[in-house]
DOLO-773167 format. One record per residue (C-alpha): residue in one letter; x, y, z. Coordinates in steps of 0.05 Angstrom, whole numbers, padded with zeros to 5 digits, always signed. Layout:
BEGIN
AXYZ...
//
This chain:
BEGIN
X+01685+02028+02332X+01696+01963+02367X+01726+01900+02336X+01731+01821+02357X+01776+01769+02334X+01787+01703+02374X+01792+01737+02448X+01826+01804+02429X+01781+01871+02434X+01801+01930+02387X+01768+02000+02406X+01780+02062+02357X+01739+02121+02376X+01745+02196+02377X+01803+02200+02418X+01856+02184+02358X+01873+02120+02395X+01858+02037+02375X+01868+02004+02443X+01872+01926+02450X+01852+01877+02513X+01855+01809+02515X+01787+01777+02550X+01795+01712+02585X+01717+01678+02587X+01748+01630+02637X+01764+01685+02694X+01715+01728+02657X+01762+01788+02657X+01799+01837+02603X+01872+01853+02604X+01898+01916+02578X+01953+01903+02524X+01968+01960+02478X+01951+02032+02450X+01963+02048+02383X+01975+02122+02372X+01991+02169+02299X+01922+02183+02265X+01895+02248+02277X+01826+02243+02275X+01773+02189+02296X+01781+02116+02286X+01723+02093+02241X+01748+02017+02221X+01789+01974+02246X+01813+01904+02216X+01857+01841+02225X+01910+01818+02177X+01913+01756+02218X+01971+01714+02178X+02019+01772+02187X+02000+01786+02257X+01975+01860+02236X+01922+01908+02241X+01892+01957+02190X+01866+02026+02209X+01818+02070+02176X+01801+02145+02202X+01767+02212+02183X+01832+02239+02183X+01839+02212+02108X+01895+02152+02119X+01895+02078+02128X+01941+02059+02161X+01975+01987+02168X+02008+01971+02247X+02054+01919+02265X+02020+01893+02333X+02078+01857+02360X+02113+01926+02367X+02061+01974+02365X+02082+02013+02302X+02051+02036+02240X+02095+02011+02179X+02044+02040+02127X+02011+02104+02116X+01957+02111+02058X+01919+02183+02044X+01851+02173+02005X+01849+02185+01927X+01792+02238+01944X+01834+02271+02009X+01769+02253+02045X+01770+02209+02113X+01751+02139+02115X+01677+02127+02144X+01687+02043+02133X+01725+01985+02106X+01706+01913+02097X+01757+01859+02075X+01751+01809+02019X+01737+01727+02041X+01801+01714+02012X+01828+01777+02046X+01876+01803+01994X+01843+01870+01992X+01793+01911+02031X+01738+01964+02012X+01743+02026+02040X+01692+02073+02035X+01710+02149+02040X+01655+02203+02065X+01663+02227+02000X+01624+02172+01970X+01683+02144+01937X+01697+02060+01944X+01772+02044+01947X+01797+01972+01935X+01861+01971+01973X+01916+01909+01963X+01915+01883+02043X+01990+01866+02034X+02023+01932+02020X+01959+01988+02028X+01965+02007+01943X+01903+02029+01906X+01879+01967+01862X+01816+02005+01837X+01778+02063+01847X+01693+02079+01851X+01663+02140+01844X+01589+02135+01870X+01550+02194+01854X+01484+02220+01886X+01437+02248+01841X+01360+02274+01858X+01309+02239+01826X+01235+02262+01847X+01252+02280+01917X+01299+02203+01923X+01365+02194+01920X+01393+02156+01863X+01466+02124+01868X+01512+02117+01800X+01576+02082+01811X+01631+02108+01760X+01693+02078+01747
//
C-alpha cells in the first residue's frame, strides 16, 4: 500500500513495516526519514491524522494502530470486533472517524481521535441465482 500527503510517501507492504520519505520535486529526489515497526502482519491502509501530526495503521494482523510520527511510536493499539485483519480504511471529510473494512466483511466506524468503536456493520453474502447479494446488518 502506498500513501501521499503534501511531499511525504508512506509504504506498508508485506514486510510488517510503514516507511516514510520525503520527495523534493525541485531536486527531484526522495529522502529516507523513518520506519515504523510493531504490526505483525502486512500493512493494508495507511492514513494521515494531519492536525495531530499522526498516522493511522491498518493490517491483516487484526489491529489499527495509531503512531506518533515525530517519535516513531505507536500510542494506540485496536484489535477488530470480528478478530479478522483489516483489508481497508477510508476517513470521513470531516475526519473524525474512519471506515475500516475487515476481511471478514465487517465495516468498523472508528473515532480518529482515540481508535474506539463508534459503530459496527455486519455485511453478509448471500447466493442468489448464482450472484452474490450483500445485506448490511447492524
Amino acid at each position: 500500500m502506498i500513501s501521499v500527503v503534501s511531499d511525504v510517501i508512506t509504504f506498508g507492504g508485506s514486510d510488517h513495516t510503514i516507511r516514510l520519505w520525503k520527495y523534493a520535486p525541485e531536486t527531484k529526489a526522495a529522502k529516507y526519514l523513518q520506519m515504523f515497526m510493531g504490526h505483525t502482519n502486512s500493512i493494508m491502509a495507511v492514513s494521515w491524522v494531519q492536525k495531530e501530526f499522526r498516522m493511522f495503521s491498518a493490517s491483516a494482523d487484526a489491529t489499527l494502530r495509531l503512531w506518533d510520527i515525530g517519535t516513531g511510536r505507536c500510542v494506540r493499539v485496536r484489535r477488530s470486533v470480528d478478530g479478522s485483519g483489516y483489508l481497508s480504511t477510508s476517513s470521513s471529510t470531516n475526519k473524525l472517524f474512519y471506515a475500516c473494512l475487515t476481511m471478514a466483511h465487517s465495516i468498523e466506524i472508528i473515532s480518529q481521535s482515540n481508535l474506539s468503536l463508534l459503530y459496527n456493520l455486519q455485511v453478509l453474502h448471500r447466493a442468489r441465482k448464482g450472484s452474490r447479494q450483500r445485506v448490511l446488518q447492524t
